[in-house]
C-alpha positions, 0 to 999 in steps of 0.5 A: 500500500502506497504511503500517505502524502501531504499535499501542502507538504508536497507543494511546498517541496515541488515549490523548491525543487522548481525553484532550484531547477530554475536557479540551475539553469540561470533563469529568472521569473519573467524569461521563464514566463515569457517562454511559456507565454504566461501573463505575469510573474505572479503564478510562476512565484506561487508555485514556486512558494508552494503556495498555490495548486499546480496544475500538471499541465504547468509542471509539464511545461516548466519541466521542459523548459529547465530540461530535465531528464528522466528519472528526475522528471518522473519523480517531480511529476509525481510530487506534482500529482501528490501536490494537486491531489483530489483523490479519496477523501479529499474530495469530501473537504469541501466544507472545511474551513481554510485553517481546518484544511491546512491541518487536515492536509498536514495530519493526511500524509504524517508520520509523526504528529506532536502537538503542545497545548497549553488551555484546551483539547488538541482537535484531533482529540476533541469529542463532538460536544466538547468542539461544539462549545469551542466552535461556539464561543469563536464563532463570537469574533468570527460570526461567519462560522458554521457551527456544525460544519466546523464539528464535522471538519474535526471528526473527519480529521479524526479518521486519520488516527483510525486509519489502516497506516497511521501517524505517530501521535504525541499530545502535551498537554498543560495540567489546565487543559483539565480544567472544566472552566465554562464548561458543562460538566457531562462535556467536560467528563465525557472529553477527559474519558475519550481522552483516557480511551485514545490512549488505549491506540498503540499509536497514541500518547497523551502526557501532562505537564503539572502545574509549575513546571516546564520543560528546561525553563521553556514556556510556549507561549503558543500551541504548536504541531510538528509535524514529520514525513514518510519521505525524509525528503518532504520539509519537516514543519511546524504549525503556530496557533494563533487566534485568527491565524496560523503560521508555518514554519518550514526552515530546518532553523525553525523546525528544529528549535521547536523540536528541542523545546517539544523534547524538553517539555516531554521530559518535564511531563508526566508519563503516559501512564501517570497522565492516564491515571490523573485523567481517570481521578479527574473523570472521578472528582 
């Protein structure tokens, strides 16, 4: 079975690699868009930056232009098939919101899934009603918001952990995402028993970090996500949460200082199985 890939992931890595074979062959933006007859820059340099949809017909087209041989070209047009990809259940992600469908493209094609959360349940573990009382209370600065359709982004986001080859997942979590808040107190009970059924997946793991400590002196001030690829290849990357926008970081500079400091945190934290049975006492009280 073929590995999953992430199609933002592999834009981002079509994006360079056009990039460099265009560096290579000493042509700037605009001779290149002259030759193809393209009306300006602008497509050339979003493609290039990964950030748009390439069409393969354009990929075709620019492969030529920087003669490139086989089997590179080969490989490159299945990068660019990944990066357009509308296959399986991506057709389904109509409904998703813009920030909704960056992570749900991202979590598709991980490996390796961390996420650090210092005040709420990450997505990908949030129960229904627990995501319903989220949504809600956004949706007063964001009025424009679906509801519902932003619960069900979440839940279908969720399969990636229930799927026949899925990705390593590691949440941290700060000790005050235990905490009932406003919440009702059935959605605050049921979130903390999904959160202790989760971690009966081999593949997943849920720790805590206590009141008062942090990793190596280190305080995220923002939630986060890395996020590791089956080809080591595709740019590791990592996913700041802010209120009305994320940022994605793809530099090895970047990826890695965050790195370091997930590993910090996860040395501070509790184990899985301490976390576990402090869940379970909270469920209780």
């Amino acid at each position: 079975m073929p590995l999953p890939t992430s199609p933002v992931i592999r834009r981002v890595r079509l994006g360079a690699e056009l990039r460099q074979l265009r560096r290579r062959e000493s042509l700037t933006l605009e001779q290149v868009c002259d030759r193809l007859g393209w009306a300006s820059t602008s497509k050339l340099s979003r493609i290039e930056l990964g950030q748009s949809r390439p069409d393969l017909a354009d990929v075709l087209d620019l492969l030529d232009v920087y003669k490139v041989p086989t089997p590179a070209r080969d490989a490159l047009i299945v990068i660019a098939r990944d990066a357009a990809t509308s296959r399986g259940w991506w057709k389904t992600l109509g409904e998703m919101s813009e920030r909704q469908r960056t992570y749900a493209e991202l979590e598709a094609g991980a490996a390796e899934i961390v996420e650090y959360q210092p005040s709420v349940v990450p997505g990908l573990l949030q129960t229904p009603a627990y995501a319903r009382v989220l949504v809600a209370a956004g949706a007063q600065l964001t009025p424009e918001v679906d509801v519902e359709a932003e619960v069900r982004a979440r839940a279908l986001r969720q399969e990636v952990l229930r799927r026949a080859y899925p990705p390593r997942y590691t949440a941290v979590l700060a000790e005050a995402v235990c905490d009932p808040g406003d919440l009702p107190v059935e959605v605050w009970r049921e979130q903390l028993r999904h959160l202790v059924a989760v971690t009966g997946l081999s593949h997943v793991t849920v720790r805590l970090l206590p009141r008062g400590v942090a990793g190596g002196g280190l305080h995220p001030l923002t939630p986060y996500s890395c996020y590791a690829f089956p080809d080591p290849a595709d740019p590791r990357t990592v996913m700041l949460e802010a209120l009305t926008t994320d940022v994605r970081l793809a530099t090895v500079l970047d990826v890695d200082r965050y790195e370091r400091m997930t590993e910090s945190l996860l040395a501070a934290a509790l184990s899985p199985e301490e976390t576990v049975t402090v869940l379970a006492r909270r469920v209780g009280e």
